[in-house]
C-alpha positions as CSV (number, residue, x, y, z in Angstrom):
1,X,0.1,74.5,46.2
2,X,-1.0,74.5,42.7
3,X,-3.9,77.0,41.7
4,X,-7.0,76.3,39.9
5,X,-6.9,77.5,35.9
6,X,-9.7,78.1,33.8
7,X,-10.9,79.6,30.7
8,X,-12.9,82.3,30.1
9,X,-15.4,83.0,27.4
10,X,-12.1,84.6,24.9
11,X,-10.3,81.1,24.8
12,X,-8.1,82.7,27.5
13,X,-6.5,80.3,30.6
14,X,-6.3,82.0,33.7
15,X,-5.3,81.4,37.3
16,X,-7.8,82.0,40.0
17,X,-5.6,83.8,42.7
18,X,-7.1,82.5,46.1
19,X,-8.3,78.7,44.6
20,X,-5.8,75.9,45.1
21,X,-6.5,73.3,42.6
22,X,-8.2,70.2,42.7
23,X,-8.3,66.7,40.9
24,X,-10.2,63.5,40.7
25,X,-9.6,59.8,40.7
26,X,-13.0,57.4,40.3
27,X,-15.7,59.5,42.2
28,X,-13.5,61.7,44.7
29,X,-12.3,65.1,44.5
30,X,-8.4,65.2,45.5
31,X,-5.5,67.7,46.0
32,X,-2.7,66.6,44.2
33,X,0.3,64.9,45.4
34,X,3.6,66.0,44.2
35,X,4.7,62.8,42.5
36,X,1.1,63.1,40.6
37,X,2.3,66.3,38.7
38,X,5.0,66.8,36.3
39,X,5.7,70.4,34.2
40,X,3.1,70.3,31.3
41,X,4.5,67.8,28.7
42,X,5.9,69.5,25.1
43,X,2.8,68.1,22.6
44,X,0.7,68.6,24.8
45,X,-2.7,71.0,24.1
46,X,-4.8,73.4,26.8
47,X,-8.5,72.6,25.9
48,X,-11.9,73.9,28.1
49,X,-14.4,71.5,29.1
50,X,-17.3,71.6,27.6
51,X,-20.8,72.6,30.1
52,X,-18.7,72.1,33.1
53,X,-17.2,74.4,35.7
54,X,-14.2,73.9,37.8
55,X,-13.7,73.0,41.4
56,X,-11.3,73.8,44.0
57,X,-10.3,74.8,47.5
58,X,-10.6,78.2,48.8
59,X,-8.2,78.9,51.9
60,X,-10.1,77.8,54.6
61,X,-9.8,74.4,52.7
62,X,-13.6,74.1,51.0
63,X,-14.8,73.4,48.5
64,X,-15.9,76.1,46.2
65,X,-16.8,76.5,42.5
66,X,-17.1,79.6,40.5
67,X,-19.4,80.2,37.2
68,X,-18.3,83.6,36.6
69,X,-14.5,85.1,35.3
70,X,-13.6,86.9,38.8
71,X,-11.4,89.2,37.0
72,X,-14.5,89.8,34.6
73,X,-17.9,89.0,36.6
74,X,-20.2,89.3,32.8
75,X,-18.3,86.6,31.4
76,X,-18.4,83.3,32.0
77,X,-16.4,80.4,32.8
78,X,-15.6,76.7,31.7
79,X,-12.8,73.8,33.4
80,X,-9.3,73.6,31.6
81,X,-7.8,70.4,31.0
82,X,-5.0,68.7,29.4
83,X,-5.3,66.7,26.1
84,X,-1.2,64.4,26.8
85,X,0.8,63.1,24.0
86,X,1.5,59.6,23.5
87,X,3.7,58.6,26.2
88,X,2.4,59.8,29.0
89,X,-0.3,58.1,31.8
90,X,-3.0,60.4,33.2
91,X,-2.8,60.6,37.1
92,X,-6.0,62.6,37.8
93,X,-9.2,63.7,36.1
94,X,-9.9,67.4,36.3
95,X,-11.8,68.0,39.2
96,X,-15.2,70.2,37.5
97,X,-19.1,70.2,37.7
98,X,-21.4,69.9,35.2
99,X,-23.4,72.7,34.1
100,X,-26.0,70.4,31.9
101,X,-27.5,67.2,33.5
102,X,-27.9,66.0,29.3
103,X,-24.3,67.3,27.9
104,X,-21.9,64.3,27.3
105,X,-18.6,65.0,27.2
106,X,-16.4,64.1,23.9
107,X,-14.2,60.8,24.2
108,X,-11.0,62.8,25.5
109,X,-8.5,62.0,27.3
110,X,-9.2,65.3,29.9
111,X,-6.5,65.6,32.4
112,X,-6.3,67.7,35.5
113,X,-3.8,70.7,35.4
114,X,-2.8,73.2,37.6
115,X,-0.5,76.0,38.0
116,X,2.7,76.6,40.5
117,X,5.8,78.8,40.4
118,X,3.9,80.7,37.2
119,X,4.2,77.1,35.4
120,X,1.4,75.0,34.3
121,X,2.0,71.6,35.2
122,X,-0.7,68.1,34.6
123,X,-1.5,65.3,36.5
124,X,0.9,62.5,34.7
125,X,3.6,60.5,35.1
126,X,5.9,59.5,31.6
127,X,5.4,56.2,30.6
128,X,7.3,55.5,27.6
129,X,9.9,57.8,25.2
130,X,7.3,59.8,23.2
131,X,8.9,61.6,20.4
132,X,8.0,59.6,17.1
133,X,4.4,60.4,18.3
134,X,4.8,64.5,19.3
135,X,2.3,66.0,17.5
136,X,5.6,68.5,15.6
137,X,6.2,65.4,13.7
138,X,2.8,65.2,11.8
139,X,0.0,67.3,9.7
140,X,3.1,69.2,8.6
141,X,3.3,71.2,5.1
142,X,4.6,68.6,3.2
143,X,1.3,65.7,4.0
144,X,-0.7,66.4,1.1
145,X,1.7,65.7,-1.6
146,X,2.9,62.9,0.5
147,X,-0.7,61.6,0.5
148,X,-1.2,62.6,-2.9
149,X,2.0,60.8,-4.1
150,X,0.7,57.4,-2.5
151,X,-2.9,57.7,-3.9
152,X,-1.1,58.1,-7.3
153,X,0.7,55.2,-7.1
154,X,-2.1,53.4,-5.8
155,X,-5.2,54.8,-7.6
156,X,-7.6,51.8,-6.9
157,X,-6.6,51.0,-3.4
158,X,-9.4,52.0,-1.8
159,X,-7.6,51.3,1.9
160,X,-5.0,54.3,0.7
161,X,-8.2,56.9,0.1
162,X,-9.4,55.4,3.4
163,X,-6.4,56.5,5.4
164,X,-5.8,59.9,3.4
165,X,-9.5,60.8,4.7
166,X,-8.2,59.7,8.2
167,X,-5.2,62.1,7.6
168,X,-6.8,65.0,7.0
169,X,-10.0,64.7,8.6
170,X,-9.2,63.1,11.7
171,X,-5.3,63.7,11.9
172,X,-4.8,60.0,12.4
173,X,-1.5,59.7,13.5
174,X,-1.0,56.3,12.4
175,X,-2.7,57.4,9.5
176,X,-0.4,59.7,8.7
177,X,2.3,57.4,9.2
178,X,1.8,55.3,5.9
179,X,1.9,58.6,3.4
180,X,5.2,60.1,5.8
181,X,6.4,56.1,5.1
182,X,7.7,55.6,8.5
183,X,7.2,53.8,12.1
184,X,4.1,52.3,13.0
185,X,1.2,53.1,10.2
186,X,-2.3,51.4,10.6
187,X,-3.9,49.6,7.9
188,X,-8.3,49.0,8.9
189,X,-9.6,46.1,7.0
190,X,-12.7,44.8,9.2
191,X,-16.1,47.0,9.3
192,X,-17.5,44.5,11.5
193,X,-16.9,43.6,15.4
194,X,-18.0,41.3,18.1
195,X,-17.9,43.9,21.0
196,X,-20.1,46.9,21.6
197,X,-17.2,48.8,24.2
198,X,-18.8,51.9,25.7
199,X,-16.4,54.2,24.6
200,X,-16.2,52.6,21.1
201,X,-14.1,55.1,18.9
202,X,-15.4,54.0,15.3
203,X,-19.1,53.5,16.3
204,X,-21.6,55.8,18.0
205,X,-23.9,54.2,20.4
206,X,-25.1,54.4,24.1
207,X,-25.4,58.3,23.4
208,X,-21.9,58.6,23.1
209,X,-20.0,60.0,19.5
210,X,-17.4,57.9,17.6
211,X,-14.6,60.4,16.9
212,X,-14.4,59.1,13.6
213,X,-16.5,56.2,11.5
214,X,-15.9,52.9,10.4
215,X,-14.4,51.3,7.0
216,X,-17.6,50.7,4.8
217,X,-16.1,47.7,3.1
218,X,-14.2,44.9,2.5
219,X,-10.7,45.3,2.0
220,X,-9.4,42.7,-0.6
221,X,-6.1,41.1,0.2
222,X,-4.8,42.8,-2.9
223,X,-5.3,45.9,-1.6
224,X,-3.9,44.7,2.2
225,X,-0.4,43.6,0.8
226,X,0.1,46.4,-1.8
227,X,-0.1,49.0,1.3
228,X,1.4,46.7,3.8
229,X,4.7,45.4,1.6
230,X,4.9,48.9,0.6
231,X,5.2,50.5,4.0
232,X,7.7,47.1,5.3
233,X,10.2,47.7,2.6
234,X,10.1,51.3,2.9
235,X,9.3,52.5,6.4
236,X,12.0,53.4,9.3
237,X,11.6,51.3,12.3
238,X,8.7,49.7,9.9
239,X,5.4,48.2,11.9
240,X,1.9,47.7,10.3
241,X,-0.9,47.6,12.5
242,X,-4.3,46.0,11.9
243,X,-7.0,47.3,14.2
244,X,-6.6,50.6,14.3
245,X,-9.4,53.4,14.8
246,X,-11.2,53.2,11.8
247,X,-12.3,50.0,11.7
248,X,-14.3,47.2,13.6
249,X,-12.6,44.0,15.2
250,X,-9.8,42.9,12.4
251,X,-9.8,39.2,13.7
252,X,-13.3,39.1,11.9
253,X,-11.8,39.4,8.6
254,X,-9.2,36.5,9.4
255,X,-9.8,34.9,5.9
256,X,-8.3,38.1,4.0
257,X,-5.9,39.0,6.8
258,X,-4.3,35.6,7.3
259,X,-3.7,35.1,3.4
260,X,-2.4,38.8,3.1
261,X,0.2,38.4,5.9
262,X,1.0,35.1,4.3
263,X,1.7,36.8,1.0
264,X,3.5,39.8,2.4
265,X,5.9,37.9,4.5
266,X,6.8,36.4,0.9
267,X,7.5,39.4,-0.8
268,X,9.4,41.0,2.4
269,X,11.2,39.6,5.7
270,X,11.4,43.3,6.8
271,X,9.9,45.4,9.7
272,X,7.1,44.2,12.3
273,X,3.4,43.0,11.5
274,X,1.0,43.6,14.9
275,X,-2.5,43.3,15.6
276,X,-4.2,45.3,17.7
277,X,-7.7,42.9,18.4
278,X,-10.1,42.2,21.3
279,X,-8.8,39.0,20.9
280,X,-12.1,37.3,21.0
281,X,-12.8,34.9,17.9
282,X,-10.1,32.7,18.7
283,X,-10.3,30.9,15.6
284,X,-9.5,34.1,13.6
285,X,-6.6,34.9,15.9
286,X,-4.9,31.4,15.4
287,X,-5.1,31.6,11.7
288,X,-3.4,35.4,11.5
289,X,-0.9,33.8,14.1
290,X,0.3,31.1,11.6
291,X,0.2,33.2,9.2
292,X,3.2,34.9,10.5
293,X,2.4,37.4,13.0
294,X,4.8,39.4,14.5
295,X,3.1,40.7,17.9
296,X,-0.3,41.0,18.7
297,X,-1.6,43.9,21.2
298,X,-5.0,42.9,23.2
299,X,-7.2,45.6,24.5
300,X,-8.5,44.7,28.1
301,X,-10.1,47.3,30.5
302,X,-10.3,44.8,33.3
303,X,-9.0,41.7,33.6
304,X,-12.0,40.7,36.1
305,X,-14.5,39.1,34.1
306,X,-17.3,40.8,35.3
307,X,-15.6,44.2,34.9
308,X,-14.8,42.5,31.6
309,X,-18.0,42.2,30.1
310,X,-19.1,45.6,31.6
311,X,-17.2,47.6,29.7
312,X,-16.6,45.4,26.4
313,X,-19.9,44.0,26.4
314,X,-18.9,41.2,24.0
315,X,-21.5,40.1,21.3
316,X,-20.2,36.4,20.6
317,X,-17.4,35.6,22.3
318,X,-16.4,35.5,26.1
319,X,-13.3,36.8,28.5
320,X,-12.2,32.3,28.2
321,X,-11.9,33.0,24.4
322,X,-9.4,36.4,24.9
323,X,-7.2,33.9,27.3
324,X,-7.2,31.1,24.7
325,X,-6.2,33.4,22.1
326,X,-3.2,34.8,23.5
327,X,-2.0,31.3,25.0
328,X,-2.1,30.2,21.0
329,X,0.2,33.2,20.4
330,X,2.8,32.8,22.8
331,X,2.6,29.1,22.2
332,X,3.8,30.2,18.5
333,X,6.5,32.6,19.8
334,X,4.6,36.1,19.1
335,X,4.9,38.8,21.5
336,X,1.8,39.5,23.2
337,X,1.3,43.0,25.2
338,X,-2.0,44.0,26.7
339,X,-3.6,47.4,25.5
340,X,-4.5,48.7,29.4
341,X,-7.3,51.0,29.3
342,X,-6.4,53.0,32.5
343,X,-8.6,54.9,34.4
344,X,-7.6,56.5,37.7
345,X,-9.7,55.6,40.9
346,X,-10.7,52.1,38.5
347,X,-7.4,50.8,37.4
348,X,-5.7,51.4,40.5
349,X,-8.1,49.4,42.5
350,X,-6.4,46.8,44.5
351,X,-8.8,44.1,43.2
352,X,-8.1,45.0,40.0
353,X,-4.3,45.1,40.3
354,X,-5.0,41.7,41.5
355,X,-6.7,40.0,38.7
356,X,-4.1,42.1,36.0
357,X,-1.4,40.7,37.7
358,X,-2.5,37.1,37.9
359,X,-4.2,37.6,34.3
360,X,-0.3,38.7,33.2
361,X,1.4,36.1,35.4
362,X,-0.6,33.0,34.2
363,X,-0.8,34.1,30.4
364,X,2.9,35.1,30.4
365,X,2.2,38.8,28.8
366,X,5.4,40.5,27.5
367,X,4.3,44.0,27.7
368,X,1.5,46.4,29.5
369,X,0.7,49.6,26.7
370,X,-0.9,51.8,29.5
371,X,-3.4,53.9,27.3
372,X,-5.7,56.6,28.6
373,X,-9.2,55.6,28.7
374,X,-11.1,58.7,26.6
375,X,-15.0,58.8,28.3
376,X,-16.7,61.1,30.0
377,X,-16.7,60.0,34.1
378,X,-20.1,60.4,34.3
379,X,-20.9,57.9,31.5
380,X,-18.3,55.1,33.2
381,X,-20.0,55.8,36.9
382,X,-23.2,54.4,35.7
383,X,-21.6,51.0,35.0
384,X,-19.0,51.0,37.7
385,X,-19.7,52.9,40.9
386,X,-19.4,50.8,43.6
387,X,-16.1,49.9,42.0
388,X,-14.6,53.1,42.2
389,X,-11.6,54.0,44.4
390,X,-7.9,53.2,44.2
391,X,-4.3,53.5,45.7
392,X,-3.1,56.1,43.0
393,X,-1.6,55.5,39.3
394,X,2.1,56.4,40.7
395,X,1.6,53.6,43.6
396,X,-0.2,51.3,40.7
397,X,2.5,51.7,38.2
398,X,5.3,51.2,41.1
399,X,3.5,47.9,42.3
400,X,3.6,46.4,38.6
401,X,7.6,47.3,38.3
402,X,8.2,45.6,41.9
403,X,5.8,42.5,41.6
404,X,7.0,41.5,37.7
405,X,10.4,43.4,37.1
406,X,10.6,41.4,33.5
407,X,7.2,43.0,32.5
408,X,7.7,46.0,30.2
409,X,5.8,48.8,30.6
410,X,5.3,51.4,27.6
411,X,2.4,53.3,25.6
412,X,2.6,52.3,22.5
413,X,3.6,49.4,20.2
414,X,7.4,48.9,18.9
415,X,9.0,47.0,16.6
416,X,9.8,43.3,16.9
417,X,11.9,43.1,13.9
């Protein structure tokens, strides 16, 4: 049995002694199954919900909430969570109430945790080798003058002052990646998309807070291949990304792009180009493909239409046009992986396992990036809650490995080259 933890009004996590603890998936409230839990993950970081209380089960086996700190009945309490580290695929939401019908939570990845045997352990299963993105290996001492080093080499690249705001504001790992002048660094260079997703990172709407803002301008192709050659040549296990969080959809600035890849892979045959797109202006797509495109990462949420346009609600473009865009790039030899937005009790749906795996059969996807969806349940419910309800993400991922054993599975993007 794993107890309920929460936090009390000091920033302290606590166990409650006589609550076992509880999680969700889509609309349910859960106990845990053992193959659901693993020890809490090294990187990982104990947050409180905000406005919202925890659940659990007392030991007659109800369900019972608690407002107030038993050990200290004048102070309050609030849910814990778990905020995981790249690499790892939430199992189960926390399992909490909220205290304000009008509070939205924060785009987070909340994860349900619990405690056993005097160890904290979370609801998540490891999905891919996670140490270039621990969170030891970045806003260290030495980031300023790295940053600092970069902007003075590049004093007019206004991409460069871009990403050393998203350093040290937001703690933009792949940021940060580009001044540390290794592995995968992002490089934004569209303000502009064709999609208006509901948990949108880079643009507030729907009532819901971008984590960060958008790119205000332009990017020139000067200023694309100075910081993109730079990084190639330089980088360890080298990849630049386009379509990162900062920005809009990067296909949209195809015109730039295509000509700045072009003039990149002149100066340098080294290290891996990706785009991470919606894949929707197919037009743009094939042009950045034969330009020389390395890989190309496609963010789907479902790959049922309907579900589709639910969640992405495309502006000009339709789910036809993702599908013609990643035939053109495996027809041109890139490698193609789908960015899975994963939500338990949605993604685990056995109608939607169907369509992903006939999506990935008939498109001939290389690779499945399992990435937590960050949105307050609440806010997803209201689009999706007669779809809610699935086998489990352990049974999901286990269904993938056994029906394509070629498909890769992973988090994250890695290098091609």
């Amino acid at each position: 049995m794993y107890l309920t933890l929460y936090a009390n009004e000091r920033g302290e996590v606590l166990e409650h002694p006589a609550l076992s603890m509880l999680g969700r998936t889509g609309l349910d409230w859960v106990g845990p199954e053992k193959e659901e839990m693993i020890p809490l993950p090294k990187g990982s970081s104990l947050v409180s919900i905000p406005d919202h209380i925890p659940v659990g089960l007392d030991r007659d086996e109800n369900l019972s909430y608690f407002e107030l700190d038993p050990m200290a009945p004048q102070r309050k309490v609030y849910a814990v969570a778990a905020l995981l580290p790249q690499g790892f695929t939430r199992t189960l939401l926390p399992a909490c109430v909220s205290s304000s019908r009008e509070a939205v939570l924060p785009l987070m990845g909340y994860t349900a945790v619990g405690l056993k045997n005097d160890k904290i352990y979370v609801a998540a299963v490891q999905s891919d080798e996670h140490r270039k993105w621990h969170p030891v290996n970045y806003n260290t001492e030495g980031l300023e003058s790295k940053i600092h080093a970069i902007l003075k080499k590049m004093p007019e690249n206004r991409i460069a002052r871009q990403l050393a705001r998203c350093s040290l504001e937001y703690g933009c790992f792949t940021a940060q990646n580009i001044f540390y002048q290794r592995w995968e660094g992002g490089i934004p260079t569209s303000r502009a998309c064709n999609a208006n997703c509901i948990a949108c990172i880079s643009e507030s709407h729907g009532g819901v807070d971008s984590p960060q803002n958008r790119i205000d301008f332009n990017p020139t192709v000067e200023e694309i291949c100075q910081l993109g050659t730079e990084h190639l040549e330089r980088a360890q296990d080298a990849i630049i990304s386009f379509g990162q969080g900062c920005e809009g959809e990067p296909s949209l600035n195809a015109r730039n792009l295509s000509r700045a890849i072009q003039i990149i892979r002149d100066r340098t045959e080294q290290g891996t180009i990706n785009i991470n797109t919606n894949a929707g202006y197919s037009e743009g797509i094939k042009a950045i493909c034969d330009a020389g495109l390395d890989s190309m990462r496609v963010t789907i949420f479902s790959c049922k239409e309907e579900n589709y346009n639910k969640y992405h609600r495309p502006n000009t473009y339709c789910f036809k046009d993702v599908e013609s865009s990643i035939r053109y790039a495996k027809e041109k030899g890139k490698y193609v992986a789908i960015n899975l937005l994963v939500f338990p009790g949605f993604s685990d749906r056995e109608e939607e396992i169907e369509h992903l795996l006939d999506f990935v059969k008939r498109n001939d996807i290389d690779m499945i990036q399992l990435r937590n969806l960050n949105i307050d349940p609440e806010l997803l419910w209201q689009s999706f809650e007669s779809e809610m309800g699935g086998i489990g993400i352990n049974k999901f991922l286990a269904l993938l490995k056994q029906e394509m054993p070629q498909l890769k599975l992973g988090s994250y993007t890695h290098p091609i080259r």
